[in-house]
PDBQT receptor file of N, H, CA, C and O in Angstrom, charges set to zero:
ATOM      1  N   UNK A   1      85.450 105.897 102.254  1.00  0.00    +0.000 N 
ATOM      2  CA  UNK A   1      86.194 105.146 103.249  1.00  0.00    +0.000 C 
ATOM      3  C   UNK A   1      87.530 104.739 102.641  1.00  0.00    +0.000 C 
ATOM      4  O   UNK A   1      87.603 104.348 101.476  1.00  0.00    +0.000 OA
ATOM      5  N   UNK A   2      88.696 104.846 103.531  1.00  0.00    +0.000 N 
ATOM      6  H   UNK A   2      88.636 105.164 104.477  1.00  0.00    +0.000 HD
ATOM      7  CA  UNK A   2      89.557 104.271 103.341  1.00  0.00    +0.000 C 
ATOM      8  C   UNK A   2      90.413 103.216 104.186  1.00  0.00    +0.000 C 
ATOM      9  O   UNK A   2      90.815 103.358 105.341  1.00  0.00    +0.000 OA
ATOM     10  N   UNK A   3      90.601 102.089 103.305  1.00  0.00    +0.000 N 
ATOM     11  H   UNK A   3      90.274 101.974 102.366  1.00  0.00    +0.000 HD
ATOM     12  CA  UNK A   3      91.117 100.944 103.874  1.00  0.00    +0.000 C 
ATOM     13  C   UNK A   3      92.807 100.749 104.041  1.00  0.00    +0.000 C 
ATOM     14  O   UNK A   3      93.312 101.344 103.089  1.00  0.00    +0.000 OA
ATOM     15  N   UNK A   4      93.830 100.161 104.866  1.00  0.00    +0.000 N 
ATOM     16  H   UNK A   4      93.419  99.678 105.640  1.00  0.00    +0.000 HD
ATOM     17  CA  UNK A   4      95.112  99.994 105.046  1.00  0.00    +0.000 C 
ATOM     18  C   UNK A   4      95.326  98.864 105.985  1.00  0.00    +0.000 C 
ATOM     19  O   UNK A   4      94.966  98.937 107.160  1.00  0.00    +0.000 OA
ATOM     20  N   UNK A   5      96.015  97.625 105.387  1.00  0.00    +0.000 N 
ATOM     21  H   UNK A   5      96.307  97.565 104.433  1.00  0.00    +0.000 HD
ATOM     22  CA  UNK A   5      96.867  97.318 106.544  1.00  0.00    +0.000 C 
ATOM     23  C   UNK A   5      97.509  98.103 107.452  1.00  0.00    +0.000 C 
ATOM     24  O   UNK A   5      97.894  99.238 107.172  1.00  0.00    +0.000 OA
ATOM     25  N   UNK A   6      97.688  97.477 108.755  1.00  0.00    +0.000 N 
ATOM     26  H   UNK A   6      97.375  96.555 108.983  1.00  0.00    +0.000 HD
ATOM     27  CA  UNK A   6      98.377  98.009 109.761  1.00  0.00    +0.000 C 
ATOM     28  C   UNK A   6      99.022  97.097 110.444  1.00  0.00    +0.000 C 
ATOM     29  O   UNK A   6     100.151  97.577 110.542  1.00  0.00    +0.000 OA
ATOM     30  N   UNK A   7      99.017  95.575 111.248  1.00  0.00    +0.000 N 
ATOM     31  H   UNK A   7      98.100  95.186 111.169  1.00  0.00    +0.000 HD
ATOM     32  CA  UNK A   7      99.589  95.204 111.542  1.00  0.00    +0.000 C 
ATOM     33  C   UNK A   7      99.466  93.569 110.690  1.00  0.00    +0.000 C 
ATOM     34  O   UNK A   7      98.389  93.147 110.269  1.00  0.00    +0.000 OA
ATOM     35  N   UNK A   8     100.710  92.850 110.566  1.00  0.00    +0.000 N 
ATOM     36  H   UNK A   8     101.585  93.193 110.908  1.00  0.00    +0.000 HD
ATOM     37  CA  UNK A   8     100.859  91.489 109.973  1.00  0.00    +0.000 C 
ATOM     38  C   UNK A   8     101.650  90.678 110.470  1.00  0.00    +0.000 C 
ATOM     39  O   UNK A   8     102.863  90.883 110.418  1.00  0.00    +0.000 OA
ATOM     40  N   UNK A   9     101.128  89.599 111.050  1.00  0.00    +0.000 N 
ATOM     41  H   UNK A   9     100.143  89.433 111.092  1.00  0.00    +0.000 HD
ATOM     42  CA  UNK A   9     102.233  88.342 111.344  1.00  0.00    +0.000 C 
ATOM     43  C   UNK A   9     101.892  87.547 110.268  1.00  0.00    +0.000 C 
ATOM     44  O   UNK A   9     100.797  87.424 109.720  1.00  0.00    +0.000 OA
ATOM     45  N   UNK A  10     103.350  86.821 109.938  1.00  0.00    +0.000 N 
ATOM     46  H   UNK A  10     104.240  86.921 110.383  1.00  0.00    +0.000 HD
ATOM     47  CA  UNK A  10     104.754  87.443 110.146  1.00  0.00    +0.000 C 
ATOM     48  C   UNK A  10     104.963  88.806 109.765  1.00  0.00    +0.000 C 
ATOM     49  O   UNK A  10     103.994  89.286 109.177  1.00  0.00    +0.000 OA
ATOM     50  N   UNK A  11     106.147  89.739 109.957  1.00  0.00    +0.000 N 
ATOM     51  H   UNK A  11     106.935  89.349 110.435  1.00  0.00    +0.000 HD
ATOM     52  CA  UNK A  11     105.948  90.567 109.662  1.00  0.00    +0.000 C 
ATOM     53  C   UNK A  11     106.596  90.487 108.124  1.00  0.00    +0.000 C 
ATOM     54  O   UNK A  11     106.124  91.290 107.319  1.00  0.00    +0.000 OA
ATOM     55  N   UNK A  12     107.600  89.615 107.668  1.00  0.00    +0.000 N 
ATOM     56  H   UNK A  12     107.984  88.963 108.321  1.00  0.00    +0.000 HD
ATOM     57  CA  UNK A  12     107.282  89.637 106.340  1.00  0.00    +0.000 C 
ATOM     58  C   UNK A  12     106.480  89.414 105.190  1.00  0.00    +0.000 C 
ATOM     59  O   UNK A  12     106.820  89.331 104.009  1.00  0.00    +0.000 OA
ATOM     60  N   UNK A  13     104.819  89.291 105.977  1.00  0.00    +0.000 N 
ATOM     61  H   UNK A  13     104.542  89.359 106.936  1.00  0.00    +0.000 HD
ATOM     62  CA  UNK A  13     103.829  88.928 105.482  1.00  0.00    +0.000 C 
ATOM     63  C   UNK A  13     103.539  90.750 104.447  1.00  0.00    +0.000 C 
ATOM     64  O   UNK A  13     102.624  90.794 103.625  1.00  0.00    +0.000 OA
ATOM     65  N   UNK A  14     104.181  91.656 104.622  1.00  0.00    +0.000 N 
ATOM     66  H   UNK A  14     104.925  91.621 105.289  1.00  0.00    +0.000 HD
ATOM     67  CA  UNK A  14     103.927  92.887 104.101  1.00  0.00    +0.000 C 
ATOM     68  C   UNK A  14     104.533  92.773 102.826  1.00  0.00    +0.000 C 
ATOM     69  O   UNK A  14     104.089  93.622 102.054  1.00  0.00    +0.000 OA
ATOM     70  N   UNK A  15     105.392  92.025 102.325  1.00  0.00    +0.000 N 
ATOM     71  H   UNK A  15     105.752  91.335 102.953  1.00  0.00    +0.000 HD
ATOM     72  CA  UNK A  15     106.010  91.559 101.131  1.00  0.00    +0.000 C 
ATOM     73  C   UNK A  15     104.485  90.802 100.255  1.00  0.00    +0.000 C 
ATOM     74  O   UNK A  15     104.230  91.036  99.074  1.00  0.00    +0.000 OA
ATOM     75  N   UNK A  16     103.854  90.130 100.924  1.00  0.00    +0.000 N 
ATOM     76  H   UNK A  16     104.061  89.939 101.884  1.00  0.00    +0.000 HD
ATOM     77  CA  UNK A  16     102.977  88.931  99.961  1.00  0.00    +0.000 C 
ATOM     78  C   UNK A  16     101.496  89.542  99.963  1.00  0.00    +0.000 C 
ATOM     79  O   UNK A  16     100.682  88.946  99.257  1.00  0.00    +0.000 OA
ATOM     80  N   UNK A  17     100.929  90.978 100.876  1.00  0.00    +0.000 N 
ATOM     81  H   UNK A  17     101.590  91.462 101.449  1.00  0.00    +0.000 HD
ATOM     82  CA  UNK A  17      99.460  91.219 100.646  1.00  0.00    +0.000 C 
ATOM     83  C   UNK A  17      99.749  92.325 100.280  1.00  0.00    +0.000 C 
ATOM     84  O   UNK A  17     100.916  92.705 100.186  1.00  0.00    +0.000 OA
ATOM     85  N   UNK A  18      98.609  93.126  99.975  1.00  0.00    +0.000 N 
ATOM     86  H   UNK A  18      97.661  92.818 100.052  1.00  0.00    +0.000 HD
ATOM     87  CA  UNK A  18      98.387  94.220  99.502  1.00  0.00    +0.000 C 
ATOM     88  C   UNK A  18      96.405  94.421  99.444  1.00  0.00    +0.000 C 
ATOM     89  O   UNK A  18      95.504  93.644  99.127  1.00  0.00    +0.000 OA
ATOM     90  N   UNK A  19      96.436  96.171 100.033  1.00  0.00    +0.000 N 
ATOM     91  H   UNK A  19      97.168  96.802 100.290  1.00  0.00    +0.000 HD
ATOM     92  CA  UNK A  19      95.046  96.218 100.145  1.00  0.00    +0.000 C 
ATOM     93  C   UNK A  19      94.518  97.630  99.080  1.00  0.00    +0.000 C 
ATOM     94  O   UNK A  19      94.929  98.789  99.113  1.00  0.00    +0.000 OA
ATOM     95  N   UNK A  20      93.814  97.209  98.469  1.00  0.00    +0.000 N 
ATOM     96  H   UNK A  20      93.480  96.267  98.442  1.00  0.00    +0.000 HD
ATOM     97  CA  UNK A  20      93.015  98.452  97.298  1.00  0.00    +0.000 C 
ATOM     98  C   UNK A  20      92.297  99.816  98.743  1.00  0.00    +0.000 C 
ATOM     99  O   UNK A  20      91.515  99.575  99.663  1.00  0.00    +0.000 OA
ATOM    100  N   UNK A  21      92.851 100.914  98.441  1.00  0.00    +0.000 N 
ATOM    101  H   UNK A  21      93.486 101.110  97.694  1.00  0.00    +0.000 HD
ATOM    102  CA  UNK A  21      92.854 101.955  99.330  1.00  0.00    +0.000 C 
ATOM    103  C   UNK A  21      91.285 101.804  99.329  1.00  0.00    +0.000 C 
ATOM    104  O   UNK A  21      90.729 101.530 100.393  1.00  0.00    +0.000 OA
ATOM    105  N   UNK A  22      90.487 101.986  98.074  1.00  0.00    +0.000 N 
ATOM    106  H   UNK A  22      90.939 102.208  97.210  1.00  0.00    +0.000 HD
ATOM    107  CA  UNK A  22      89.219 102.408  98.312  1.00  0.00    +0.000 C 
ATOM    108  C   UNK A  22      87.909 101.636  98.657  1.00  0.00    +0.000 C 
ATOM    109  O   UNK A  22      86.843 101.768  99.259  1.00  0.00    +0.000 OA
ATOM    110  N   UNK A  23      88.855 100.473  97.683  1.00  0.00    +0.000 N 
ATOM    111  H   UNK A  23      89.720 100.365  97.194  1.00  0.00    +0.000 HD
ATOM    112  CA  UNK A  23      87.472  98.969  98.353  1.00  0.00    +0.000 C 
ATOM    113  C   UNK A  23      87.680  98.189  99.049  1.00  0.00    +0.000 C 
ATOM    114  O   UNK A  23      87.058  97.135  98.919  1.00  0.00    +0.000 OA
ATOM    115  N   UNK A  24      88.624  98.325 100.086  1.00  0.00    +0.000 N 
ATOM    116  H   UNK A  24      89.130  99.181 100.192  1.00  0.00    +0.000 HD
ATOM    117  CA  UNK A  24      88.973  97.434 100.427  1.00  0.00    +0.000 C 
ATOM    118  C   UNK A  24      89.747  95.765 100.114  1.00  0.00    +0.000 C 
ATOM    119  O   UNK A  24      90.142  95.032 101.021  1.00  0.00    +0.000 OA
ATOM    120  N   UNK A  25      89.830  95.418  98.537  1.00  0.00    +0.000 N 
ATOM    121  H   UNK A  25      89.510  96.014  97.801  1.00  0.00    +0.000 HD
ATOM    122  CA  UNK A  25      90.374  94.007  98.823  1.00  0.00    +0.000 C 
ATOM    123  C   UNK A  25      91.823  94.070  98.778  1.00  0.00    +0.000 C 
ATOM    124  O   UNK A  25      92.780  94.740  98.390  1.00  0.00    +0.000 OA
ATOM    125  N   UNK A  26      91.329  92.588  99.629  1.00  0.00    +0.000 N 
ATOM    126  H   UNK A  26      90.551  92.044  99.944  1.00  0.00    +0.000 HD
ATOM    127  CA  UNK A  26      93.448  92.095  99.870  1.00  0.00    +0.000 C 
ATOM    128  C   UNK A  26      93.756  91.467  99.091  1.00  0.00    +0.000 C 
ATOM    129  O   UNK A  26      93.095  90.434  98.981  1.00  0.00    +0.000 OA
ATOM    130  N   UNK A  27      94.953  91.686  98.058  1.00  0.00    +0.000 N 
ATOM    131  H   UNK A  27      95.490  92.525  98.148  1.00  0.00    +0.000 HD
ATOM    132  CA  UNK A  27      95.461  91.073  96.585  1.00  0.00    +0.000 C 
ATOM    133  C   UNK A  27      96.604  90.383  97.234  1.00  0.00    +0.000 C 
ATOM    134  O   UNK A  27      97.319  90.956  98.057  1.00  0.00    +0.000 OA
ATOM    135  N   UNK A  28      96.821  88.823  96.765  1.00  0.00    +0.000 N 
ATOM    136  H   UNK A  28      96.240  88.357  96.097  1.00  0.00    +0.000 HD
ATOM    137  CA  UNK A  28      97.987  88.682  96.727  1.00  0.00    +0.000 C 
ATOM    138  C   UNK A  28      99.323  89.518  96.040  1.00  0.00    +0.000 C 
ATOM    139  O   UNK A  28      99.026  90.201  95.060  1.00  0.00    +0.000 OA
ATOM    140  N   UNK A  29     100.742  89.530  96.453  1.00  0.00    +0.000 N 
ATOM    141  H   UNK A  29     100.983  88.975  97.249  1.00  0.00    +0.000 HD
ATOM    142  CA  UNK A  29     101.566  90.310  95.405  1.00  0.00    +0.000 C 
ATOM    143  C   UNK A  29     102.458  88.753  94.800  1.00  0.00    +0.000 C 
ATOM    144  O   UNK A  29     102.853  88.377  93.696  1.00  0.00    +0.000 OA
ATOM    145  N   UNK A  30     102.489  88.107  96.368  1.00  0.00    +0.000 N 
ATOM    146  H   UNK A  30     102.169  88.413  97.265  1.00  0.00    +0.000 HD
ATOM    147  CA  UNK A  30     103.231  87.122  95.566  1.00  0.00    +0.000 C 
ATOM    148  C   UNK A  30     103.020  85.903  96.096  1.00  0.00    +0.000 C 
ATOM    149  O   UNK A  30     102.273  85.973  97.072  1.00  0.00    +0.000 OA
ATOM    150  N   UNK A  31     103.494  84.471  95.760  1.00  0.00    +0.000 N 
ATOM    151  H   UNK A  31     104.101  84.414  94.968  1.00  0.00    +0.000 HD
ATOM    152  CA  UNK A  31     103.193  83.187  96.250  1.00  0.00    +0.000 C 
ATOM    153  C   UNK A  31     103.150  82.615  97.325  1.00  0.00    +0.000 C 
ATOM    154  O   UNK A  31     104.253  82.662  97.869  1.00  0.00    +0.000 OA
ATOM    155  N   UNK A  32     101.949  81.769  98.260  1.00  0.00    +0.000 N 
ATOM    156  H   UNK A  32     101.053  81.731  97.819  1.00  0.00    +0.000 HD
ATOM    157  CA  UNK A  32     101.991  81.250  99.389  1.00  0.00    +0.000 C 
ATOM    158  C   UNK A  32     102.540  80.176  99.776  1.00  0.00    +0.000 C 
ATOM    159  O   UNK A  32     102.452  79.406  98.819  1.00  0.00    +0.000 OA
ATOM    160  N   UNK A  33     103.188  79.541 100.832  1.00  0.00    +0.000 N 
ATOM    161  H   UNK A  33     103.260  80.166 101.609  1.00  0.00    +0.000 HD
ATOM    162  CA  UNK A  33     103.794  78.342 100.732  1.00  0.00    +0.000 C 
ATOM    163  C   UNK A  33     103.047  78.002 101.976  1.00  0.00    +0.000 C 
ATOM    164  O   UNK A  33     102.649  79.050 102.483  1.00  0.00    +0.000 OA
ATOM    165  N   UNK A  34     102.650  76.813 102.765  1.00  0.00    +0.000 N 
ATOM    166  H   UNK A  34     102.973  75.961 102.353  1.00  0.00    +0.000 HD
ATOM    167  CA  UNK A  34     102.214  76.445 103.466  1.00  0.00    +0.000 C 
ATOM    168  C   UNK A  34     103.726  76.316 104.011  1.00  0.00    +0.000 C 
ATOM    169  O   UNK A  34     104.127  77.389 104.462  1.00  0.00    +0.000 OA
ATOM    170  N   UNK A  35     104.632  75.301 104.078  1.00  0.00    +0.000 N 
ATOM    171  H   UNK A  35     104.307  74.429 103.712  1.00  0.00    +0.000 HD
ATOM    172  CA  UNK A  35     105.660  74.589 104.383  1.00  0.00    +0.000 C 
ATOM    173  C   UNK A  35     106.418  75.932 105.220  1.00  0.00    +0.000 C 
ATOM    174  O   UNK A  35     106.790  75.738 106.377  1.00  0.00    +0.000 OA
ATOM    175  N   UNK A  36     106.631  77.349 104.547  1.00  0.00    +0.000 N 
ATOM    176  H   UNK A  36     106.328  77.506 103.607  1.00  0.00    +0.000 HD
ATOM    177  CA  UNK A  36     107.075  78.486 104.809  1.00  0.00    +0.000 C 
ATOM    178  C   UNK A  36     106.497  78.717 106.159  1.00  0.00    +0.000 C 
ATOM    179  O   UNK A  36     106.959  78.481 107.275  1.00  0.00    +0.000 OA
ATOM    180  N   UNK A  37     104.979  79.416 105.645  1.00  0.00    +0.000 N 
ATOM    181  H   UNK A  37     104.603  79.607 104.738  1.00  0.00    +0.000 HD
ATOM    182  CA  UNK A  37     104.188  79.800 106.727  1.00  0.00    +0.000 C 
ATOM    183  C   UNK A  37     102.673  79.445 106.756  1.00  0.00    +0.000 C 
ATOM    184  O   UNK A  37     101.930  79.588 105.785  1.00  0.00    +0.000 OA
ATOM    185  N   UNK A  38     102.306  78.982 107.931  1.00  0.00    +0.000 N 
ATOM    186  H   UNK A  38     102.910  78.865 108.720  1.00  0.00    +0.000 HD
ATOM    187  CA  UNK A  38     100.641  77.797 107.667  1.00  0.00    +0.000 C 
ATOM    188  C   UNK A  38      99.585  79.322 108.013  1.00  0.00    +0.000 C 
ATOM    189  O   UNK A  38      98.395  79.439 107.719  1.00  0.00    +0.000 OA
ATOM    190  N   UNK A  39     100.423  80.307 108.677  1.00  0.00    +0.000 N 
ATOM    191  H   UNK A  39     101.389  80.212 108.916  1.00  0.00    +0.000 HD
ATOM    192  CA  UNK A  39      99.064  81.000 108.896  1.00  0.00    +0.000 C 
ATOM    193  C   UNK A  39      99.570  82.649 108.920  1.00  0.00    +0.000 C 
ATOM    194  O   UNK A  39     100.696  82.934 109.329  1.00  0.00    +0.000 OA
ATOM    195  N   UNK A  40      98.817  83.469 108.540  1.00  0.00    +0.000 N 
ATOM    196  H   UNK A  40      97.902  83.237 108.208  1.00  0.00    +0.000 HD
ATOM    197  CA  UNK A  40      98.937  84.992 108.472  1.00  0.00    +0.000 C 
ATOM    198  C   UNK A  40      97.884  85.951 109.198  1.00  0.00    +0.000 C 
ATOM    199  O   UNK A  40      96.680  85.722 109.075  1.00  0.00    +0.000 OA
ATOM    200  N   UNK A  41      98.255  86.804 109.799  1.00  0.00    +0.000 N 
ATOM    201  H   UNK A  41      99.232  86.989 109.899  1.00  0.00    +0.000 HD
ATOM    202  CA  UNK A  41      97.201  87.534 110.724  1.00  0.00    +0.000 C 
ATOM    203  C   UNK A  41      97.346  89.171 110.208  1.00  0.00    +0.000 C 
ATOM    204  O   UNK A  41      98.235  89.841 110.733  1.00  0.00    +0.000 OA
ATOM    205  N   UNK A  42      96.581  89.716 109.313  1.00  0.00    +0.000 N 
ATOM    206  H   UNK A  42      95.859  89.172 108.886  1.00  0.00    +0.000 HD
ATOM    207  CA  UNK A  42      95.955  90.440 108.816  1.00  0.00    +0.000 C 
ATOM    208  C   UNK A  42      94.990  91.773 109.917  1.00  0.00    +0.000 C 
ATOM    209  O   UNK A  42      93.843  91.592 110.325  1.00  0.00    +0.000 OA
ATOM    210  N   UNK A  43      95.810  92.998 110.186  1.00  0.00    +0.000 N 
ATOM    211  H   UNK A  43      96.742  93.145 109.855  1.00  0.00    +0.000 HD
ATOM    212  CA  UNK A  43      94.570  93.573 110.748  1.00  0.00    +0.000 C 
ATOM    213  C   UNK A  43      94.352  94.873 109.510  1.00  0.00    +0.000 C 
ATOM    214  O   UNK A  43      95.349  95.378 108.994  1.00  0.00    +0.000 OA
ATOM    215  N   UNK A  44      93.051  95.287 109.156  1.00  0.00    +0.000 N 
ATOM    216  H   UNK A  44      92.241  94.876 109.576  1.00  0.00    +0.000 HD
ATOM    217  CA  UNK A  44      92.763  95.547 108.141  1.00  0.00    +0.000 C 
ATOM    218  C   UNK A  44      92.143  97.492 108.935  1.00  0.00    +0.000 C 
ATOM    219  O   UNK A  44      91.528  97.337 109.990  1.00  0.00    +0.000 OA
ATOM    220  N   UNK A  45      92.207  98.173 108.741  1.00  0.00    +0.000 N 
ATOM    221  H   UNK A  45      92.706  98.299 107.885  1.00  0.00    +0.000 HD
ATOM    222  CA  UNK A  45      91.752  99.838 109.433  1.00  0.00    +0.000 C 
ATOM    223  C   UNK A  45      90.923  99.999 107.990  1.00  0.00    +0.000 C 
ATOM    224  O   UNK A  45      91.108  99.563 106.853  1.00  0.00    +0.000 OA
ATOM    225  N   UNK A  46      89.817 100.932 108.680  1.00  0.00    +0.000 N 
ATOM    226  H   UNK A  46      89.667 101.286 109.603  1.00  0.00    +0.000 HD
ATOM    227  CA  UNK A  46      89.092 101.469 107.724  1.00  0.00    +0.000 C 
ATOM    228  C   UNK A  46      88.731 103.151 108.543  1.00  0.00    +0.000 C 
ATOM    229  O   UNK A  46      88.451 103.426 109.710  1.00  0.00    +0.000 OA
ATOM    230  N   UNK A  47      88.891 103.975 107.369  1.00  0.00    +0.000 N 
ATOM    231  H   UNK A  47      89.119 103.751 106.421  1.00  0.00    +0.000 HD
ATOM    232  CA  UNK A  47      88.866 105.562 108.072  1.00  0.00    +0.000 C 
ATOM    233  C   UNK A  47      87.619 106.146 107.028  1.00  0.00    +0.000 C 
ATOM    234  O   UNK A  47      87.487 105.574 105.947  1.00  0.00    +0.000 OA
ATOM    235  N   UNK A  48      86.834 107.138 107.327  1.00  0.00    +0.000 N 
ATOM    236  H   UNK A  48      86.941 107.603 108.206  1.00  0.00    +0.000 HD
ATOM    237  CA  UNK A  48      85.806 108.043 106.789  1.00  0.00    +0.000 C 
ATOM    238  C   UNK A  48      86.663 109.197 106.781  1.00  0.00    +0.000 C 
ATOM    239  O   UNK A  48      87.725 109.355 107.383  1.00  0.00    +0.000 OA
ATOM    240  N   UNK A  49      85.606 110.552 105.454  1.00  0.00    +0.000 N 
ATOM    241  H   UNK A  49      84.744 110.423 104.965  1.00  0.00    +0.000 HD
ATOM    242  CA  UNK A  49      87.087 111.360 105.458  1.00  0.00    +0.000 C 
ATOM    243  C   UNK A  49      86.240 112.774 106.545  1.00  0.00    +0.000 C 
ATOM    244  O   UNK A  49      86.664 113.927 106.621  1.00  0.00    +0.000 OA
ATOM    245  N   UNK A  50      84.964 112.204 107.283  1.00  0.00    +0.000 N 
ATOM    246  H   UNK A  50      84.620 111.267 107.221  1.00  0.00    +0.000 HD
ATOM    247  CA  UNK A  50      84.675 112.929 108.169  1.00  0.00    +0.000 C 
ATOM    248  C   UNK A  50      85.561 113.922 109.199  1.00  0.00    +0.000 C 
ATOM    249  O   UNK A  50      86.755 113.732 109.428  1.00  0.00    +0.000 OA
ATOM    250  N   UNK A  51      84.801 114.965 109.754  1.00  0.00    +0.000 N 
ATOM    251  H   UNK A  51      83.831 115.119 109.568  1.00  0.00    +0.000 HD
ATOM    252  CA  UNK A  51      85.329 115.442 110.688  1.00  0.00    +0.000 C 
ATOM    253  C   UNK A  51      84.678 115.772 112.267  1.00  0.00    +0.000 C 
ATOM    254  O   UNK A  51      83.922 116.725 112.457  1.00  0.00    +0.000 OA
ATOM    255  N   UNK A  52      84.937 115.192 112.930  1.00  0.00    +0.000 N 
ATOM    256  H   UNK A  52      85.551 114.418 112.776  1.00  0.00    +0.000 HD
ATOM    257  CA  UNK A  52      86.785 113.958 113.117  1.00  0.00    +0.000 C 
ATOM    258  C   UNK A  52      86.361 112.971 112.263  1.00  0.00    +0.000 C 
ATOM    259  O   UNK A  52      85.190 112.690 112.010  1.00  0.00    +0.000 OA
ATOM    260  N   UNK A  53      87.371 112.444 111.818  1.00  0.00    +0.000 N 
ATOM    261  H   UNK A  53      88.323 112.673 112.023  1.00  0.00    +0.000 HD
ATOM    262  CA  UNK A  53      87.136 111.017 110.977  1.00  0.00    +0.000 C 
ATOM    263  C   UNK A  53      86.775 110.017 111.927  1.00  0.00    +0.000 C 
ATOM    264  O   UNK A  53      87.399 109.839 112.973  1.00  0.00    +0.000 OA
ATOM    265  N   UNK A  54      85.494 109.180 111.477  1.00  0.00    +0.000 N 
ATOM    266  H   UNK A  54      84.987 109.325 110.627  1.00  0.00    +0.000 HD
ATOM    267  CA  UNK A  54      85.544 107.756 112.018  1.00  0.00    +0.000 C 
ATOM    268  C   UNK A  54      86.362 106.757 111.690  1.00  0.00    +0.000 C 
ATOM    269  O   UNK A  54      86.675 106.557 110.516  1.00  0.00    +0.000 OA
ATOM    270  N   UNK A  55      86.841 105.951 112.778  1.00  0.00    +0.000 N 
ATOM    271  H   UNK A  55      86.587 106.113 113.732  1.00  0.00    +0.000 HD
ATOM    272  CA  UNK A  55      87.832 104.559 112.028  1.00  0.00    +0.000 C 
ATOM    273  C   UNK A  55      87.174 103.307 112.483  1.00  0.00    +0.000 C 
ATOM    274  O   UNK A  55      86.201 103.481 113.217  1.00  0.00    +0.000 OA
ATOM    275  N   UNK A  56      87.504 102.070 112.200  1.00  0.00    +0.000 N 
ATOM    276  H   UNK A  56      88.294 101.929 111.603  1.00  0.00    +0.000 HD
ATOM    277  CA  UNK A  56      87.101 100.876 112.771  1.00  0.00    +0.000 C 
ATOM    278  C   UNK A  56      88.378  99.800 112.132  1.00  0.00    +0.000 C 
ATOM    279  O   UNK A  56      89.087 100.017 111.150  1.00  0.00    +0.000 OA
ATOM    280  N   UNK A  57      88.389  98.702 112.961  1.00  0.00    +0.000 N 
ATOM    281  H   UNK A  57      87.812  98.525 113.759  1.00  0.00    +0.000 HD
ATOM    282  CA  UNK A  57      89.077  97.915 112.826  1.00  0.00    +0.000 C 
ATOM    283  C   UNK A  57      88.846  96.772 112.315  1.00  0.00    +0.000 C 
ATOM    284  O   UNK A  57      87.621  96.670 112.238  1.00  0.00    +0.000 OA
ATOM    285  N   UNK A  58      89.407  95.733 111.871  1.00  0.00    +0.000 N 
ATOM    286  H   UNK A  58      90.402  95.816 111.934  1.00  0.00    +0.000 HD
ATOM    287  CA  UNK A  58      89.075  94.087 112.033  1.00  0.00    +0.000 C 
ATOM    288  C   UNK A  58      90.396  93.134 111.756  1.00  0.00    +0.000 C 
ATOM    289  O   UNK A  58      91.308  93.483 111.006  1.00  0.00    +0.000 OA
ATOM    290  N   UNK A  59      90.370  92.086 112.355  1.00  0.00    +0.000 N 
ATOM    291  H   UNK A  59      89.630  91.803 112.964  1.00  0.00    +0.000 HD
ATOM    292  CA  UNK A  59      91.245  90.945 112.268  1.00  0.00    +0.000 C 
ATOM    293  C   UNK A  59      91.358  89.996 110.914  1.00  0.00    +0.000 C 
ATOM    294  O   UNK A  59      91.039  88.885 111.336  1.00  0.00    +0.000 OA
ATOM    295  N   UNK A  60      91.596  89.895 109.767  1.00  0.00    +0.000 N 
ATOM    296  H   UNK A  60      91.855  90.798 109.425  1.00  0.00    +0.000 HD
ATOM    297  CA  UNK A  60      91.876  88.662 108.929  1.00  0.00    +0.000 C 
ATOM    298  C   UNK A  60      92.501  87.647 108.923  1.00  0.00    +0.000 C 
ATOM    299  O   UNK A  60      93.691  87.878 108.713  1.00  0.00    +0.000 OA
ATOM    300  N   UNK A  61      92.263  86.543 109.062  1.00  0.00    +0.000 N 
ATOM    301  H   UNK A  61      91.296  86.354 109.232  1.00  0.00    +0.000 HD
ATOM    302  CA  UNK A  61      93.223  85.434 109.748  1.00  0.00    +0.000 C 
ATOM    303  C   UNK A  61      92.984  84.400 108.648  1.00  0.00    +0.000 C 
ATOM    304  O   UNK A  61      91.985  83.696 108.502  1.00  0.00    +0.000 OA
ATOM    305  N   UNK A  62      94.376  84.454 107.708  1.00  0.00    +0.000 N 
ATOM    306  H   UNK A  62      95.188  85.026 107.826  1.00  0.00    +0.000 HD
ATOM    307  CA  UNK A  62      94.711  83.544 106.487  1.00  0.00    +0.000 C 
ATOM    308  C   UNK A  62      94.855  82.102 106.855  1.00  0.00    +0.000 C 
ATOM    309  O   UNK A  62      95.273  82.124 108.012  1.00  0.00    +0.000 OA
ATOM    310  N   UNK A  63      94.705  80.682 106.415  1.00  0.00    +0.000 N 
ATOM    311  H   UNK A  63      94.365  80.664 105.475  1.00  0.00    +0.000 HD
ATOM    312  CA  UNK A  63      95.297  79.511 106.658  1.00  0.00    +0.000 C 
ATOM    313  C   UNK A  63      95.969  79.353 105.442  1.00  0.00    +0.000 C 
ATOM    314  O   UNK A  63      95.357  79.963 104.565  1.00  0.00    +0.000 OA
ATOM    315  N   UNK A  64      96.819  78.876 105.080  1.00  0.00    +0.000 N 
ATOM    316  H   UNK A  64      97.317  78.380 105.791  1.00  0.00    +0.000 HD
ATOM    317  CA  UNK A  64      97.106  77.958 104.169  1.00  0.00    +0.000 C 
ATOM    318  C   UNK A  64      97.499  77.057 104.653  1.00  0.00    +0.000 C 
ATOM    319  O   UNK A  64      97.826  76.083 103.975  1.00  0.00    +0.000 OA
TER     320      UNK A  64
């Protein structure tokens, strides 16, 4: 399976996550500020390397 962001509010939220292609986790790259931004919306795709490939989706929804 392979994992990718696809969509992020804010959209300069693509600057501060990052996702490991094969296991899925989301790494910070760089520092959160609440004061900046209180919340981040994360949608996370996952693909099989089937044929046709299966995909599925899900929502991650950060607070700080």
């Amino acid at each position: 399976i392979s994992y990718s962001l696809q969509q992020l509010f804010p959209q300069d939220g693509r600057d501060v996550f990052e996702i490991e292609r094969k296991s899925g986790e989301i790494r910070l790259r760089g520092d959160l500020d609440f004061e900046d931004v209180g919340q981040y919306r994360l949608q996370v795709d996952a693909a099989d390397q089937g044929n046709p490939p299966l995909s599925g989706h899900c929502k991650v929804v950060l607070e700080v």
